[in-house]
N, CA, C and O atoms as a CHARMM CRD file, in Angstrom:
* protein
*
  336
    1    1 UNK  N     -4.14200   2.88500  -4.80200 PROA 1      0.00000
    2    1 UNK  CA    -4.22400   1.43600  -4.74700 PROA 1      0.00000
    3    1 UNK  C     -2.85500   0.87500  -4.36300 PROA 1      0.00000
    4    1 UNK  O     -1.83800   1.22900  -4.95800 PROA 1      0.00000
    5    2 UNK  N     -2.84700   0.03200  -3.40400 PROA 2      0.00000
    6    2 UNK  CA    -1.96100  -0.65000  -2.81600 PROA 2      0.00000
    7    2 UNK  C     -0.88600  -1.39300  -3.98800 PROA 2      0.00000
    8    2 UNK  O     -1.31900  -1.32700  -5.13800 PROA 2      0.00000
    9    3 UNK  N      0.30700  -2.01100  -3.84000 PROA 3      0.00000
   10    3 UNK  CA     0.83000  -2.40300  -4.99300 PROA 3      0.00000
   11    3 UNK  C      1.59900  -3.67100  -4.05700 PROA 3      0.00000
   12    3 UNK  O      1.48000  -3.79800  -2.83800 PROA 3      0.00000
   13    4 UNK  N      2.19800  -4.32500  -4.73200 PROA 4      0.00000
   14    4 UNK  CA     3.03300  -5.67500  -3.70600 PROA 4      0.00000
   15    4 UNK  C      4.40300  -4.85500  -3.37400 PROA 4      0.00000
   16    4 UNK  O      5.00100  -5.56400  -2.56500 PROA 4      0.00000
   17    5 UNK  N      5.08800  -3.81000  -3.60500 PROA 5      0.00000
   18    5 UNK  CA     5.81900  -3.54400  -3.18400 PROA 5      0.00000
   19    5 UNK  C      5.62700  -2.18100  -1.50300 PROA 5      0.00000
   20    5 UNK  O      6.42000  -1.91700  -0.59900 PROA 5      0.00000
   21    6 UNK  N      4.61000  -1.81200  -1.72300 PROA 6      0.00000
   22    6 UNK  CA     3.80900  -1.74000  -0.59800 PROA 6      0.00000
   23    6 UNK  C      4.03000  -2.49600   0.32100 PROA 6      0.00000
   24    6 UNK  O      4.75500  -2.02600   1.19800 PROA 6      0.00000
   25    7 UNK  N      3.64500  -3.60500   0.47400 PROA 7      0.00000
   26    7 UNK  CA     3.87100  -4.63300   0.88600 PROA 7      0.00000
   27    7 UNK  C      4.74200  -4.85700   1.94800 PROA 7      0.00000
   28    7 UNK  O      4.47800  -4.97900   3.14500 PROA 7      0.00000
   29    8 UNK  N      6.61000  -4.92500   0.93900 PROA 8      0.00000
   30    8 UNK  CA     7.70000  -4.71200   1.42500 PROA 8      0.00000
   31    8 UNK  C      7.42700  -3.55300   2.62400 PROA 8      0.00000
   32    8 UNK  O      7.21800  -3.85700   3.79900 PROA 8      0.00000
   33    9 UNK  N      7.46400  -2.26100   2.14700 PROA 9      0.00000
   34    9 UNK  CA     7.37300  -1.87000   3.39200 PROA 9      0.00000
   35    9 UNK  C      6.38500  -1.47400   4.29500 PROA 9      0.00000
   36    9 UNK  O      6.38500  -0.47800   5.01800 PROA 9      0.00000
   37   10 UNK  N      5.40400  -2.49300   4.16500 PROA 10     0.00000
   38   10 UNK  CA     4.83100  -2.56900   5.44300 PROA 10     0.00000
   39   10 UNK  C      5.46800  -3.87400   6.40800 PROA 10     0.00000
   40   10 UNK  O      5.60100  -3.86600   7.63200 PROA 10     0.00000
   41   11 UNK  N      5.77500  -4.86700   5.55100 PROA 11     0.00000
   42   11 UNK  CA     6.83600  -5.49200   6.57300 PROA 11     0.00000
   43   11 UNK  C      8.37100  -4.75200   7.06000 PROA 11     0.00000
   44   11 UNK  O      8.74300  -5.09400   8.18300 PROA 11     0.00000
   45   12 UNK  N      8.99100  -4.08300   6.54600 PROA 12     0.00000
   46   12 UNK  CA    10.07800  -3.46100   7.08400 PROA 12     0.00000
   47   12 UNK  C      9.44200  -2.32000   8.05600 PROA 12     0.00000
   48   12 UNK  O     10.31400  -1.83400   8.77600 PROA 12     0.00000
   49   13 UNK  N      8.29800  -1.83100   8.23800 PROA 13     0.00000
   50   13 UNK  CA     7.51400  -1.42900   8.85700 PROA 13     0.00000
   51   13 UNK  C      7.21900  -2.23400  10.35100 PROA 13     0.00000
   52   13 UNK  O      7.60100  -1.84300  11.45400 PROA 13     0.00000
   53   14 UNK  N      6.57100  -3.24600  10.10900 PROA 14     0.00000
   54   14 UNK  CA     6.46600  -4.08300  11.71100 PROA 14     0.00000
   55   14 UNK  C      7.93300  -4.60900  12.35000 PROA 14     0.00000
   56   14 UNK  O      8.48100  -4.60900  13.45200 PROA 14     0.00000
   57   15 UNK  N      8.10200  -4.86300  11.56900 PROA 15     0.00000
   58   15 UNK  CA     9.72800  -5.39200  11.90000 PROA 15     0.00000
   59   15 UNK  C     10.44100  -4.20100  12.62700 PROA 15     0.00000
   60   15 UNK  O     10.78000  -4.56700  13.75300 PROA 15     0.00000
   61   16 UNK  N     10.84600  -2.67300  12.32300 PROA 16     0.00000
   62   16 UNK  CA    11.02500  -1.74100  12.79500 PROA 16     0.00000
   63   16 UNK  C     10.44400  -1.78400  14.63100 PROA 16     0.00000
   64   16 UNK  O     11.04800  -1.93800  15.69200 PROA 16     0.00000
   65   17 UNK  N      9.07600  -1.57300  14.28900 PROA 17     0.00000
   66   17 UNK  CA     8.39700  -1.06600  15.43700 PROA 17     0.00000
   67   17 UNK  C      8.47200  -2.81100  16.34600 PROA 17     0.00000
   68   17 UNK  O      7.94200  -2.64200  17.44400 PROA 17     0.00000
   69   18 UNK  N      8.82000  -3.90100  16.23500 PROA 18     0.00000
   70   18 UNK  CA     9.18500  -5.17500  17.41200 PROA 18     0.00000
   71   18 UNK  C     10.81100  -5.26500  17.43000 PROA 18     0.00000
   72   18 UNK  O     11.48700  -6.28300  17.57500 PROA 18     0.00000
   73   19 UNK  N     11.40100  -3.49300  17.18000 PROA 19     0.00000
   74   19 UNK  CA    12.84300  -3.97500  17.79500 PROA 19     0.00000
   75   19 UNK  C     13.55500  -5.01100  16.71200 PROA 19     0.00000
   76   19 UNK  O     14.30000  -5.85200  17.21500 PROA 19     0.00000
   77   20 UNK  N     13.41400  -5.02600  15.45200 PROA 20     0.00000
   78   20 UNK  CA    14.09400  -5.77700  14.55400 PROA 20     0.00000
   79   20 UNK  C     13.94800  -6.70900  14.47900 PROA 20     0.00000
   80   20 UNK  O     14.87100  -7.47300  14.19900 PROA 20     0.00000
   81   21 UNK  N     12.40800  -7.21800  14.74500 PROA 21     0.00000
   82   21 UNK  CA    12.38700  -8.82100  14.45100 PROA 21     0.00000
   83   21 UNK  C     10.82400  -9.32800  14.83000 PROA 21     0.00000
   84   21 UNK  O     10.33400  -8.91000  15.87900 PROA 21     0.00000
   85   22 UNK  N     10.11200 -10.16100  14.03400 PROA 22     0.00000
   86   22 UNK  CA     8.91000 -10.57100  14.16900 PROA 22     0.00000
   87   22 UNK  C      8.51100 -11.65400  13.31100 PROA 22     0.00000
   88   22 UNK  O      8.94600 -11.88200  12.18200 PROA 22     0.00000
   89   23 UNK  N      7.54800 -12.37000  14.02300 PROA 23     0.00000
   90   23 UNK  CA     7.13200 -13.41400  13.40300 PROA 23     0.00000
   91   23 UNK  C      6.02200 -13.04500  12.08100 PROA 23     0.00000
   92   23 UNK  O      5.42200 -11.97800  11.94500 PROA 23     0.00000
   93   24 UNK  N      5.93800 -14.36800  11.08100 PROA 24     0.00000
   94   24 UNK  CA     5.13500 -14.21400   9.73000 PROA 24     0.00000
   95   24 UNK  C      3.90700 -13.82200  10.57900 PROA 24     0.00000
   96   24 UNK  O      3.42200 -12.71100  10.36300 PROA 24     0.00000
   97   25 UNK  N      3.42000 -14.51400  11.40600 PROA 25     0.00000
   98   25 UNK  CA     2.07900 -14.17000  12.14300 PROA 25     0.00000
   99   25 UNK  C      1.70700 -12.49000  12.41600 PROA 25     0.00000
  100   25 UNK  O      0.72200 -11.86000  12.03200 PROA 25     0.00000
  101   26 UNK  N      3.08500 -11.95400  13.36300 PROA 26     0.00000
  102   26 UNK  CA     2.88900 -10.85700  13.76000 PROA 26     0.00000
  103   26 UNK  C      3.05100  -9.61400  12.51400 PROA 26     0.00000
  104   26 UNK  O      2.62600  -8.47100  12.68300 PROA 26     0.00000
  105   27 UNK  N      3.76300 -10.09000  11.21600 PROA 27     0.00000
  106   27 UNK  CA     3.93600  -9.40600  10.14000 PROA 27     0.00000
  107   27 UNK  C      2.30300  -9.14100   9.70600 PROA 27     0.00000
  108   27 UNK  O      1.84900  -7.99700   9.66900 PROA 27     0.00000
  109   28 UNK  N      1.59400 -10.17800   9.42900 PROA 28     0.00000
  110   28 UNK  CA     0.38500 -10.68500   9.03000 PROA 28     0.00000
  111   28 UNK  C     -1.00200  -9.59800   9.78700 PROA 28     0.00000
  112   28 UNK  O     -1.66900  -8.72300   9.23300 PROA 28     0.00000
  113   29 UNK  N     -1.04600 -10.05600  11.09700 PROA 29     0.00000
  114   29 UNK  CA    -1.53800  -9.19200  11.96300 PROA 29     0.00000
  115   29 UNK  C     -1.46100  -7.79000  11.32600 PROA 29     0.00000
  116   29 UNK  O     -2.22200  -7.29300  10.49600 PROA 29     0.00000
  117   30 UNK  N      0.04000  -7.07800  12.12300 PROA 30     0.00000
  118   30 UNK  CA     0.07100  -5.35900  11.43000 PROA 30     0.00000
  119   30 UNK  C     -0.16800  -5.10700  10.46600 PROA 30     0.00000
  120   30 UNK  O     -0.22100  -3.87900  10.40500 PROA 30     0.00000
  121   31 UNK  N     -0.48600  -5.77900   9.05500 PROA 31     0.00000
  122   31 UNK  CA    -0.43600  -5.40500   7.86000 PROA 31     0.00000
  123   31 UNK  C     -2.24200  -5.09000   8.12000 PROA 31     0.00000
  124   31 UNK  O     -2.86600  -4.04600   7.92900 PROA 31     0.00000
  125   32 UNK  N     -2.77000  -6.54900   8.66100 PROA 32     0.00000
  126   32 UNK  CA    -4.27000  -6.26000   8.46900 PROA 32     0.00000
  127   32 UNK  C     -5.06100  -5.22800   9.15100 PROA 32     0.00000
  128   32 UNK  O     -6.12700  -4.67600   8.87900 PROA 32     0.00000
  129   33 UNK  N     -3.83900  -5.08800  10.56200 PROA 33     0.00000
  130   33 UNK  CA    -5.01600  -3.99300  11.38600 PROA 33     0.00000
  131   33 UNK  C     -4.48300  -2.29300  10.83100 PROA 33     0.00000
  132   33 UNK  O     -5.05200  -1.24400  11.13300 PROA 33     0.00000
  133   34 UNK  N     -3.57100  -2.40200  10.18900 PROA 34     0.00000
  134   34 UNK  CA    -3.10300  -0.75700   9.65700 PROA 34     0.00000
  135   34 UNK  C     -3.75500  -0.69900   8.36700 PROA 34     0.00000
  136   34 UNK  O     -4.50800   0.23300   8.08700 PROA 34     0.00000
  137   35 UNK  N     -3.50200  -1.65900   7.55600 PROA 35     0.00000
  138   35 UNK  CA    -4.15400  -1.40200   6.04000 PROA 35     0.00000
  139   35 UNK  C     -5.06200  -1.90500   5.68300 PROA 35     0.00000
  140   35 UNK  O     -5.29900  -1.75000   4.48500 PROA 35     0.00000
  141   36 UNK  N     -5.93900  -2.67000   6.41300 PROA 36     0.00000
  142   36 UNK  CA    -6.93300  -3.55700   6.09800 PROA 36     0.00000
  143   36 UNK  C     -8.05000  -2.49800   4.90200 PROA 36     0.00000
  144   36 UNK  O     -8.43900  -3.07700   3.88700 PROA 36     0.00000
  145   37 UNK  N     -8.43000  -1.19200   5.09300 PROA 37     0.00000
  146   37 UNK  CA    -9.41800  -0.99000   4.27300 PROA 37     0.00000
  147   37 UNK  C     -8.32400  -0.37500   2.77500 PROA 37     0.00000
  148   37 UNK  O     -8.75700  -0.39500   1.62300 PROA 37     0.00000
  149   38 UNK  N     -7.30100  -0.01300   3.04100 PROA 38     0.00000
  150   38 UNK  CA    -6.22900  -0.09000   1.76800 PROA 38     0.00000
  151   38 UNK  C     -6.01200  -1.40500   1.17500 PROA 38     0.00000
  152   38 UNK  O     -5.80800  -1.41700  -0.03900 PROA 38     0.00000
  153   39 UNK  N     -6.01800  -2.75600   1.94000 PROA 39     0.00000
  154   39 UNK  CA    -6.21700  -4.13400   1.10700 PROA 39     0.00000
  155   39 UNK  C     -7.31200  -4.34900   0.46300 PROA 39     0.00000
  156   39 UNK  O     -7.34000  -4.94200  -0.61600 PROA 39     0.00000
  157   40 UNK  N     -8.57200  -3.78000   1.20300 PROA 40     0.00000
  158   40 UNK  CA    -9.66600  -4.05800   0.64900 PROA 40     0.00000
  159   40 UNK  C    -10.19300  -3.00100  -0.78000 PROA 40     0.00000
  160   40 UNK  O    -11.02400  -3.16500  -1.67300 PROA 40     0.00000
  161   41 UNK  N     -9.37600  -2.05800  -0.48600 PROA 41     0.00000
  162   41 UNK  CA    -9.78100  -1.39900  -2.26300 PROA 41     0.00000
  163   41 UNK  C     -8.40800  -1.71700  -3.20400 PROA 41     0.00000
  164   41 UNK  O     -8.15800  -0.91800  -4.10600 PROA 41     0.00000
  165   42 UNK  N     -7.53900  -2.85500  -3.00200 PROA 42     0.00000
  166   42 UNK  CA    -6.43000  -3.03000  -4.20000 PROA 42     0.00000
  167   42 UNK  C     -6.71400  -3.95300  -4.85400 PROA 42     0.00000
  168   42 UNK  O     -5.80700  -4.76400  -5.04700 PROA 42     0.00000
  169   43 UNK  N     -7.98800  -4.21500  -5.43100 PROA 43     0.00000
  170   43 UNK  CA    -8.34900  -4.36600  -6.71600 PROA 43     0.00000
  171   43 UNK  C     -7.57700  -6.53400  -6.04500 PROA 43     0.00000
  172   43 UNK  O     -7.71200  -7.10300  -4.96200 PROA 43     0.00000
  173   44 UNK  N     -6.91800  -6.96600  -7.27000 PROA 44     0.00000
  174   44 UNK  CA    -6.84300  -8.45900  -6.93000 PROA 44     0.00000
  175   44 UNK  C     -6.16000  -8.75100  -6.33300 PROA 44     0.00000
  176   44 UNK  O     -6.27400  -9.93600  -6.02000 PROA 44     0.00000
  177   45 UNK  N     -4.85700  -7.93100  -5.65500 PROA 45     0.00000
  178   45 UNK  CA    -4.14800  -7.68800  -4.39800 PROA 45     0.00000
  179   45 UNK  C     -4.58100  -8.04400  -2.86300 PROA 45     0.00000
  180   45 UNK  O     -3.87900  -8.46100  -1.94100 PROA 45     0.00000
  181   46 UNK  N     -6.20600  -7.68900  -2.90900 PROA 46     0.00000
  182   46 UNK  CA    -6.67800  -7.97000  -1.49400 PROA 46     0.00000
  183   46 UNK  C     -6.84500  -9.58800  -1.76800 PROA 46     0.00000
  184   46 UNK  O     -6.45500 -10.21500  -0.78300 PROA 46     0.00000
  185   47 UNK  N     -7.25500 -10.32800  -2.69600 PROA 47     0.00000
  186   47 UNK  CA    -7.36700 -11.85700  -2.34900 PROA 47     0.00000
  187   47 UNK  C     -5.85000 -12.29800  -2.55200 PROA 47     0.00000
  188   47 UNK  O     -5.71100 -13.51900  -2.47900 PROA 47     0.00000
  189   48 UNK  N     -4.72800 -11.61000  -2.78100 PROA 48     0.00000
  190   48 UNK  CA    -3.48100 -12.44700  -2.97500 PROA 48     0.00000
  191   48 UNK  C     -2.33900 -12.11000  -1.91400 PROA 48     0.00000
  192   48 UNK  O     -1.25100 -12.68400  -1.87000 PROA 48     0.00000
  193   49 UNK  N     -2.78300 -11.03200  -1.02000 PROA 49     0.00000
  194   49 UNK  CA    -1.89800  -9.78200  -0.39600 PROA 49     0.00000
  195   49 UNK  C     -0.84700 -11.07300   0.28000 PROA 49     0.00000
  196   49 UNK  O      0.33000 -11.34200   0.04300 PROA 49     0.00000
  197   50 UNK  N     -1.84100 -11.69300   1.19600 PROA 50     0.00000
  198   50 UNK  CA    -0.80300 -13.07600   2.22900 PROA 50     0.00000
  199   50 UNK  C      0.15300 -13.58500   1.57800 PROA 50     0.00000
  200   50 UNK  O      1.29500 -13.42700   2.01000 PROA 50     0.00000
  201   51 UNK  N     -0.03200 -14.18700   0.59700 PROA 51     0.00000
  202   51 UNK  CA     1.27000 -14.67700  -0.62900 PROA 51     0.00000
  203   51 UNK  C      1.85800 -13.74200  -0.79900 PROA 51     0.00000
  204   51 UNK  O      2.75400 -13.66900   0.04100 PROA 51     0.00000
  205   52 UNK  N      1.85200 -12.77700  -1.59100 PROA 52     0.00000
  206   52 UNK  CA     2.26100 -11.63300  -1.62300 PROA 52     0.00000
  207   52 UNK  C      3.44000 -11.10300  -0.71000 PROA 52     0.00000
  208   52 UNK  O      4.58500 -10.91200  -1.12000 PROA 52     0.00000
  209   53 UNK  N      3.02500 -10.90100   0.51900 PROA 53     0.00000
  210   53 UNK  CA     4.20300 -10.13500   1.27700 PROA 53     0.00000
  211   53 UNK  C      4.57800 -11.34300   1.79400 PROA 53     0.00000
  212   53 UNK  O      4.92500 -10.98800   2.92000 PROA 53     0.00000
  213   54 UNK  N      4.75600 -12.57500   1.75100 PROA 54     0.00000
  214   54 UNK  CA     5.80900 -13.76000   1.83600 PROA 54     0.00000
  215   54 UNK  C      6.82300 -13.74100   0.68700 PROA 54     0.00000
  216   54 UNK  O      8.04200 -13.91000   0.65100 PROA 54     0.00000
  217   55 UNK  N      6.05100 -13.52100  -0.07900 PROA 55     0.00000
  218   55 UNK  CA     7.04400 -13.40900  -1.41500 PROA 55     0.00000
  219   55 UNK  C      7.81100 -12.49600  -1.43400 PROA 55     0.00000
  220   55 UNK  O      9.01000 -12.70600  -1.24700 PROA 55     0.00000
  221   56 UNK  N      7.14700 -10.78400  -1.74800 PROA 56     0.00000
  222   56 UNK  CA     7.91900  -9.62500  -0.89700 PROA 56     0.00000
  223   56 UNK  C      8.98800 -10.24100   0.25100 PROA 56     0.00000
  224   56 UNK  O     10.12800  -9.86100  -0.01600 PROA 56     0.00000
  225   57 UNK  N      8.94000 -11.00400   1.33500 PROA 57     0.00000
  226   57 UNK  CA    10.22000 -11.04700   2.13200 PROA 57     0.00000
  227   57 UNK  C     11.16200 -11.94100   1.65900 PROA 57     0.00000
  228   57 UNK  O     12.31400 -11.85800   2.08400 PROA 57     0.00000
  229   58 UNK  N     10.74000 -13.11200   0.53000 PROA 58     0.00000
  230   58 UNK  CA    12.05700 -13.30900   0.11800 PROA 58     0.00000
  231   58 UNK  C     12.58800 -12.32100  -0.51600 PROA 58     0.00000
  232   58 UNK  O     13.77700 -12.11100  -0.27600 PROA 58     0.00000
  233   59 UNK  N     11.95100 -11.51100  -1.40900 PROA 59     0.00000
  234   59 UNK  CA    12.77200 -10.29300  -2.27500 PROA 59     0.00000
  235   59 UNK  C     13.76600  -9.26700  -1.26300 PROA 59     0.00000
  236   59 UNK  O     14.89800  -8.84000  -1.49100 PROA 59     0.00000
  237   60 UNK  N     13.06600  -9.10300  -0.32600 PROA 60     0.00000
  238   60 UNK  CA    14.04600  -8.09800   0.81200 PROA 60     0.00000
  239   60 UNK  C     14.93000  -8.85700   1.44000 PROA 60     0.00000
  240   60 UNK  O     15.82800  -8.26900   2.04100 PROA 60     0.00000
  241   61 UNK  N     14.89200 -10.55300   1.46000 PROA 61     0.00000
  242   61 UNK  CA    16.07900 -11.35700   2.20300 PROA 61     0.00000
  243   61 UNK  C     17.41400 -11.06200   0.72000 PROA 61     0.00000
  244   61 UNK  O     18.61700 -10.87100   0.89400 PROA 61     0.00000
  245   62 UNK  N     16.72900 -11.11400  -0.54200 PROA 62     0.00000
  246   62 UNK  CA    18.19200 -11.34100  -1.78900 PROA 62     0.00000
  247   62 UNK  C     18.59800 -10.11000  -1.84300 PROA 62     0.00000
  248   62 UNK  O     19.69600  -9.99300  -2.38600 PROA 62     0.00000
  249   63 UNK  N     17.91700  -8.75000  -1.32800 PROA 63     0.00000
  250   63 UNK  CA    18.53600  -7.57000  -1.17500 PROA 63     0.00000
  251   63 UNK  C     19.18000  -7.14800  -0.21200 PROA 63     0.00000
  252   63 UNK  O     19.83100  -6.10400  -0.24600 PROA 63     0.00000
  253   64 UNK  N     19.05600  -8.14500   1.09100 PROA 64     0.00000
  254   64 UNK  CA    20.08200  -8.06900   2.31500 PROA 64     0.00000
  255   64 UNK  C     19.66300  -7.24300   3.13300 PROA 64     0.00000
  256   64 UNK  O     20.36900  -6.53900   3.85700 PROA 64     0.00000
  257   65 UNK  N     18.37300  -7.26300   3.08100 PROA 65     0.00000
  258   65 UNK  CA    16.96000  -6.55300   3.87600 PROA 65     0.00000
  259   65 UNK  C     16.71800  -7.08900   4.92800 PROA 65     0.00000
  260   65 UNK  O     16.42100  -6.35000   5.86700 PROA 65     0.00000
  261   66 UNK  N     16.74100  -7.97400   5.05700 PROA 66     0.00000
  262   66 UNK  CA    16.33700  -9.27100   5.98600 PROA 66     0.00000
  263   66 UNK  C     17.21900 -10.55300   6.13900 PROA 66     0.00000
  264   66 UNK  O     17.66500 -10.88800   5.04100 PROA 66     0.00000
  265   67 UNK  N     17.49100 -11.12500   6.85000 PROA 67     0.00000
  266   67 UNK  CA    18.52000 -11.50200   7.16400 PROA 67     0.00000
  267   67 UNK  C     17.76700 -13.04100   6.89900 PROA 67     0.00000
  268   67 UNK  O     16.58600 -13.28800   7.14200 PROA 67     0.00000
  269   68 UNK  N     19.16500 -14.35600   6.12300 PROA 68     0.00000
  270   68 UNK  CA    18.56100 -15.22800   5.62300 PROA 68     0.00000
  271   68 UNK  C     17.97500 -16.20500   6.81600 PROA 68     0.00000
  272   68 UNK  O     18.31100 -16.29100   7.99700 PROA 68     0.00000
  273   69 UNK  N     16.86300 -16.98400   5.97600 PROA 69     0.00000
  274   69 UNK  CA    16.39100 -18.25200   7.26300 PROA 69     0.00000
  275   69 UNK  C     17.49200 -18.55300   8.20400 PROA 69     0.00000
  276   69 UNK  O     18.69900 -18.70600   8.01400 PROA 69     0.00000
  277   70 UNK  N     16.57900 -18.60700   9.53400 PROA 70     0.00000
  278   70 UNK  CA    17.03800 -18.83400  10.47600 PROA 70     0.00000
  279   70 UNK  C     16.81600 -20.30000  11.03100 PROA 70     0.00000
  280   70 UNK  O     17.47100 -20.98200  11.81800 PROA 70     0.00000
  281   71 UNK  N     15.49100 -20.55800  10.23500 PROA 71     0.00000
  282   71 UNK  CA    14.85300 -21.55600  11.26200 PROA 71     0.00000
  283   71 UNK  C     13.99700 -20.91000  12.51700 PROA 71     0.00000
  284   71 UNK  O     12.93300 -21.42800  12.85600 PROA 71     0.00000
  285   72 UNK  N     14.44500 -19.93300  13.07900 PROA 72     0.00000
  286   72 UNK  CA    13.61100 -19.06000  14.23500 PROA 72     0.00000
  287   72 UNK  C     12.01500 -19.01400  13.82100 PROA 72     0.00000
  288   72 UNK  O     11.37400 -19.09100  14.87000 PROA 72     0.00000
  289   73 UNK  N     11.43700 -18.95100  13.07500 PROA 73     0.00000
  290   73 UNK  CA    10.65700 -18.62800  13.16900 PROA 73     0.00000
  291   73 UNK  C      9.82200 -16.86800  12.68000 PROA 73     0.00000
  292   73 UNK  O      8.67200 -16.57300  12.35300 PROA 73     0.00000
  293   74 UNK  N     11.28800 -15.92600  12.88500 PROA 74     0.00000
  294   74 UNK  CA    11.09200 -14.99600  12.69000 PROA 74     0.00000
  295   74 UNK  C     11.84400 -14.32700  11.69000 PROA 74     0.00000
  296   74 UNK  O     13.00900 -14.70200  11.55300 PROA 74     0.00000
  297   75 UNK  N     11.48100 -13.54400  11.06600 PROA 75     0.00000
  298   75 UNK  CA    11.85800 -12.32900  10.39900 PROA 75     0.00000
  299   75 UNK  C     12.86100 -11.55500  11.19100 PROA 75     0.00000
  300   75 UNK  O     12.64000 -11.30100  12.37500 PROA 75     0.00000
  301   76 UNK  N     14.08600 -11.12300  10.51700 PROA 76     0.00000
  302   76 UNK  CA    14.91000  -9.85000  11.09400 PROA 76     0.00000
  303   76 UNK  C     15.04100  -8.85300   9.92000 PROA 76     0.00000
  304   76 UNK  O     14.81400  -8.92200   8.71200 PROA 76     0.00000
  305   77 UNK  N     15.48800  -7.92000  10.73900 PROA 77     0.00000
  306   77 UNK  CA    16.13500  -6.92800   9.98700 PROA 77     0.00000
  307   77 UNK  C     17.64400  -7.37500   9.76500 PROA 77     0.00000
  308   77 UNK  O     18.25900  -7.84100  10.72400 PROA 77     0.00000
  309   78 UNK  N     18.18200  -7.26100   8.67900 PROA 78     0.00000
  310   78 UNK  CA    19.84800  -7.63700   8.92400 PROA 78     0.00000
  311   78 UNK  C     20.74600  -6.44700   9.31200 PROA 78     0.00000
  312   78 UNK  O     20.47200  -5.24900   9.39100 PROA 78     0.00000
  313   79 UNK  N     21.60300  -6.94300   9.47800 PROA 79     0.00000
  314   79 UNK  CA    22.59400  -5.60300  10.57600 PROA 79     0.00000
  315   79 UNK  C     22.69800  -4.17300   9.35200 PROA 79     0.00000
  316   79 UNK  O     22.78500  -3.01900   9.77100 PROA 79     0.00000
  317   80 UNK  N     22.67300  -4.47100   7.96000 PROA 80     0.00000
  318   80 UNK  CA    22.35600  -3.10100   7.30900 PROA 80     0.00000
  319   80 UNK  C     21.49000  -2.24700   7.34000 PROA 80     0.00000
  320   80 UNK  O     21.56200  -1.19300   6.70800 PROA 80     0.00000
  321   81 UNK  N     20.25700  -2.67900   8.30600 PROA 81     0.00000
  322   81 UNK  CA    19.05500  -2.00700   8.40800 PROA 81     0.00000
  323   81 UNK  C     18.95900  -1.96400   9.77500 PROA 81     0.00000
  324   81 UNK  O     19.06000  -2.89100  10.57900 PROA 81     0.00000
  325   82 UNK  N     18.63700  -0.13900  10.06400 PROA 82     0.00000
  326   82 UNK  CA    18.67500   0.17400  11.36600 PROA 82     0.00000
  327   82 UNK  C     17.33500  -0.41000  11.59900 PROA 82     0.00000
  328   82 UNK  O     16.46600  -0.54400  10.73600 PROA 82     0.00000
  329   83 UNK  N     17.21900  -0.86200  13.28100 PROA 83     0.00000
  330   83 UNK  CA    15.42800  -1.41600  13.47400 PROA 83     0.00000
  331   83 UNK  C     14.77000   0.10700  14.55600 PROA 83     0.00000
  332   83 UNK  O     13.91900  -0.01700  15.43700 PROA 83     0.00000
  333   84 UNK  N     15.42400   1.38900  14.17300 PROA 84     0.00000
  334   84 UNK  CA    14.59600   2.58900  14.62500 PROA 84     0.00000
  335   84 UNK  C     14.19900   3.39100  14.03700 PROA 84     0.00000
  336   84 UNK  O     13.54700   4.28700  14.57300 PROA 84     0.00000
């Protein structure tokens, strides 16, 4: 069963594979078309997952995971995290 820290890295996951950087949309997308039947058996996780890994990316922005708002629009990796 899936857990919210899961989560985390399935976004440090898409982010990786678009070259270090992607939108909430495109985060959103990869999570559903790779794990969609792993969301669907995590129990109350699958109705909360969307909140969830928003929340997850502030936790990876205060760990210096992700690099703070930009305003862009997108998600990065910050320069401590290789994007290969």
């Amino acid at each position: 069963m899936l857990t919210k820290y899961d989560l985390s890295n399935f976004i440090i996951e898409c982010i990786k594979q678009n070259n270090g950087r992607a939108s909430v949309l495109e985060v959103s997308k990869y999570i559903w078309t790779n794990y969609e039947k792993e969301l669907r058996q995590s129990g109350d996780l699958f109705y909360t997952w969307q909140y969830v890994y928003r929340w997850q990316a502030t936790e990876l922005r205060k760990k210096g995971i992700l690099k703070k708002h930009q305003n862009s629009g997108y998600w990065e990796l910050s320069d401590k995290v290789s994007s290969t």
